[in-house]
C-alpha positions as CSV (number, residue, x, y, z in Angstrom):
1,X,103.9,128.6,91.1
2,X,101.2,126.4,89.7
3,X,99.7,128.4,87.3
4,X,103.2,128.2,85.6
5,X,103.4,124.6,86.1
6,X,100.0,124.4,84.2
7,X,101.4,126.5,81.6
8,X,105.0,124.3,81.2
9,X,102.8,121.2,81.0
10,X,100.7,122.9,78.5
11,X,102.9,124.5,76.8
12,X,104.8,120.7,76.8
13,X,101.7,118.7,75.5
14,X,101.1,121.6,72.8
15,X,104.6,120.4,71.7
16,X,104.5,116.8,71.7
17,X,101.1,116.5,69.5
18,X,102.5,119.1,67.3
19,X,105.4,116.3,66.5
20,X,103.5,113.2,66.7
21,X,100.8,114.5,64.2
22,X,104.1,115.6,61.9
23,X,105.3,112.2,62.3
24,X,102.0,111.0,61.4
25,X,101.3,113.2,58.2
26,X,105.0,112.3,57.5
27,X,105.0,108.9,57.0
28,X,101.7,108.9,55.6
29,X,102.7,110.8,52.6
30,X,106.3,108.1,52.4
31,X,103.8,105.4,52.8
32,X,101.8,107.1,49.8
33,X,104.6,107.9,48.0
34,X,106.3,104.0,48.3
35,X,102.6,102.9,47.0
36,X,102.6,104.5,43.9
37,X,106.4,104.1,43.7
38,X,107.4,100.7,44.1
39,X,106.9,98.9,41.5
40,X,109.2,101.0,39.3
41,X,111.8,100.8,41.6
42,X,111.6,97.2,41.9
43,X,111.4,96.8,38.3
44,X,114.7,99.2,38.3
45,X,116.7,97.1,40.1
46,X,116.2,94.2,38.1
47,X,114.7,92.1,40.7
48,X,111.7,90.9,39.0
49,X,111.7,90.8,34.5
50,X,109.3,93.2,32.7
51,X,106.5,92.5,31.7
């Protein structure tokens, strides 16, 4: 009985840093992405004049 508690909770912490560290790389690369991004879409909504 404990071994396959050990193994559930294992099993279970396997899981959860699996989707925390996609979360991570995740909004890392929309965080990336808005960096290089932004400014053109700013600019395409008319909010600031070109320069």
């Amino acid at each position: 009985m404990r071994t396959k508690i050990t193994r559930l909770v294992g099993l279970f912490v396997f899981g959860l840093i699996c989707t925390l560290g996609g979360a991570y790389l995740g909004i890392n690369q929309v965080y990336d992405r808005l960096d290089t991004e932004l400014p053109a879409i700013i600019e395409s909504a008319g909010c600031i004049p070109s320069q």
